[in-house]
N, C-alpha and C positions, 0 to 999 in steps of 0.2 A: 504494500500500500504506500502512495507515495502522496504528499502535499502538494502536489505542484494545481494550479489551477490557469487560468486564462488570463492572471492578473499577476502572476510570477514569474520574472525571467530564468531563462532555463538554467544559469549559474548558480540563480539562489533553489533549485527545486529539489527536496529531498526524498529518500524513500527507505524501504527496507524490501530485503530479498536472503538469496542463499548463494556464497561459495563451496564450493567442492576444489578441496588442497590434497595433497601427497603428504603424508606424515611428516614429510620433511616442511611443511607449508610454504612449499609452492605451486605453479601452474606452469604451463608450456605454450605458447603462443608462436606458431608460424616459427616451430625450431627453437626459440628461445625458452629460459627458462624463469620464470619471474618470483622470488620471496617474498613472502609477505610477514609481518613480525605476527609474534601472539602476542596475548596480555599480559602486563605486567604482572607480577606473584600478589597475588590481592584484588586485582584490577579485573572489571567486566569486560569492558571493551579496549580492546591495543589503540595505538596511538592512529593519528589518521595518515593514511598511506595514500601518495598523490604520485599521479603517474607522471613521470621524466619528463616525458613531452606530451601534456596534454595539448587536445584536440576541438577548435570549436565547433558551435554546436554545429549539426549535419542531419540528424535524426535519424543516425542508422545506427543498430543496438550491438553492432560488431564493426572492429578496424582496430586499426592501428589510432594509439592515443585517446585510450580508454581502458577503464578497469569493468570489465565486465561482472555481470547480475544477475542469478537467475532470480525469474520473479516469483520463482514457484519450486518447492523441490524436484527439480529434475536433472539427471548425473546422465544425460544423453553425450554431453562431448568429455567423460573422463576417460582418464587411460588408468591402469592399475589402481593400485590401493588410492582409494579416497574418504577422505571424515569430511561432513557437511561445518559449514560455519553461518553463523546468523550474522547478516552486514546489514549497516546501515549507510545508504550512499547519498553526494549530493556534488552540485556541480553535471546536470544530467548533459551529456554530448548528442544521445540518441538513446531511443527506447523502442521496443516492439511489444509484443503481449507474452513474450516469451521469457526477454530478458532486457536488462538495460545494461547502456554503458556511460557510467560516469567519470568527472576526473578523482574523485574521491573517495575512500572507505574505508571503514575500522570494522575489527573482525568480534564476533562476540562469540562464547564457546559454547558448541550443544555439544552436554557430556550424554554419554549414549542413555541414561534411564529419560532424558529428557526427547531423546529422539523418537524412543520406543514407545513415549506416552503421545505424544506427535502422530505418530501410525495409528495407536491405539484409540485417538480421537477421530480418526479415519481420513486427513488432512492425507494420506496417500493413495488412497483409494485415484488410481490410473496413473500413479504417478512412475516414473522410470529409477526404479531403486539399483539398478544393476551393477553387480560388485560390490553391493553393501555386506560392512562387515556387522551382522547382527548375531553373533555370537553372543548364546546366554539371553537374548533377546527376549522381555515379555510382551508377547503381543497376543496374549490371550482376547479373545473375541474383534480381533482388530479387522479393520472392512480393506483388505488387499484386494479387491476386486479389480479385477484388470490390471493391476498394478505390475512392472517389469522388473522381476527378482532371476533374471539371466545371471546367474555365476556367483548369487548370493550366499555369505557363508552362515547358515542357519545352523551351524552346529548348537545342540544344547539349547536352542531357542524354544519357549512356549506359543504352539501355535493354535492351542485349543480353543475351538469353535470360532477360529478366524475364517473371516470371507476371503476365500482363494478363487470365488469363481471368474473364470479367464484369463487369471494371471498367468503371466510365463514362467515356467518353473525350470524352463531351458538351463541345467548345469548348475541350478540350484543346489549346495550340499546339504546333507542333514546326514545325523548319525541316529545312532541308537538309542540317545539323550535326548533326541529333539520330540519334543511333548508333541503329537500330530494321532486324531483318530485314525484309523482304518481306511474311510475313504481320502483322507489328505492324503494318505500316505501312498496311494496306490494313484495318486496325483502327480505325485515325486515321481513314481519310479516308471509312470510313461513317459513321462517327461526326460527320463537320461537319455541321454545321448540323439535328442531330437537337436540338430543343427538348423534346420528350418524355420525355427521360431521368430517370429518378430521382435528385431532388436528394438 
């Protein structure tokens, strides 16, 4: 959700969205590789991070000279291990319905019980979870519906009387620990090794 209205110039417009970082917290743009700080020990939100060479405004929600925003939890352009992060951006360059890109951002931290209760209020129902590490996960009765859990690692996770219908379960893991009735489970194990799935 952002502030911006018909009455605010685009430098002053703020908003809030989701990063998706590499444990090491960065990202990779076009070959490069971009840091971002965390929080200070005590501190909610990191300091604010302004891109090198920012960009005026153009209204396109990707390029070069901007920090990109998803506006919605979705991990469609990660590469390997990713943790989501809650940003707050402003200085908007371009925006779409998808994502925005602004010259500015501070990163805020979702520890995972805070991600799991996130699903669990059903805020991911179709959203693209793919390679989340939900390990230990409770997502007891959480609405995954349609939701894209491609290569997700569900070890030990609770997933009793979760909405799985249509979700892609594509390389999804689960073990022996993973809390799942009868028909989830037999959900799982069509689902191995289907390469055809919609990413």
């Amino acid at each position: 959700m952002s502030t911006t209205n018909n009455d605010i110039p685009h430098e002053e417009e703020t908003g809030y969205g989701w990063k998706f970082l590499t444990p090491w917290m960065t990202t990779r743009y076009e070959g490069k590789e971009f840091a971002y700080p965390a929080p200070d020990p005590g501190e909610k939100w990191s300091e604010w991070i302004i891109h090198p060479d920012p960009a005026q405004y153009d209204g396109n929600d990707c390029g070069p000279g901007r920090l990109h925003v998803m506006n919605h939890i979705d991990a469609r352009y990660t590469s390997g291990d990713w943790w989501i992060w809650f940003v707050q951006y402003r200085g908007v360059v371009g925006k779409s319905e998808e994502k925005t890109g602004a010259r500015e951002i501070r990163l805020r931290r979702v520890l995972p019980e805070q991600l799991w209760r996130i699903i669990r209020l059903g805020h991911c129902s179709g959203a693209n979870l793919s390679g989340a590490n939900l390990y230990e996960a409770n997502l007891r009765e959480a609405n995954l519906s349609g939701a894209n859990l491609r290569g997700a690692n569900l070890h030990e996770a609770n997933l009793h009387e979760a909405n799985l219908h249509e979700a892609n379960l594509s390389g999804a893991e689960i073990n022996q620990y993973t809390t799942l009735s009868d028909s989830q489970r037999v959900l799982f194990e069509n689902a191995k090794g289907d390469n055809h799935a919609p990413v």
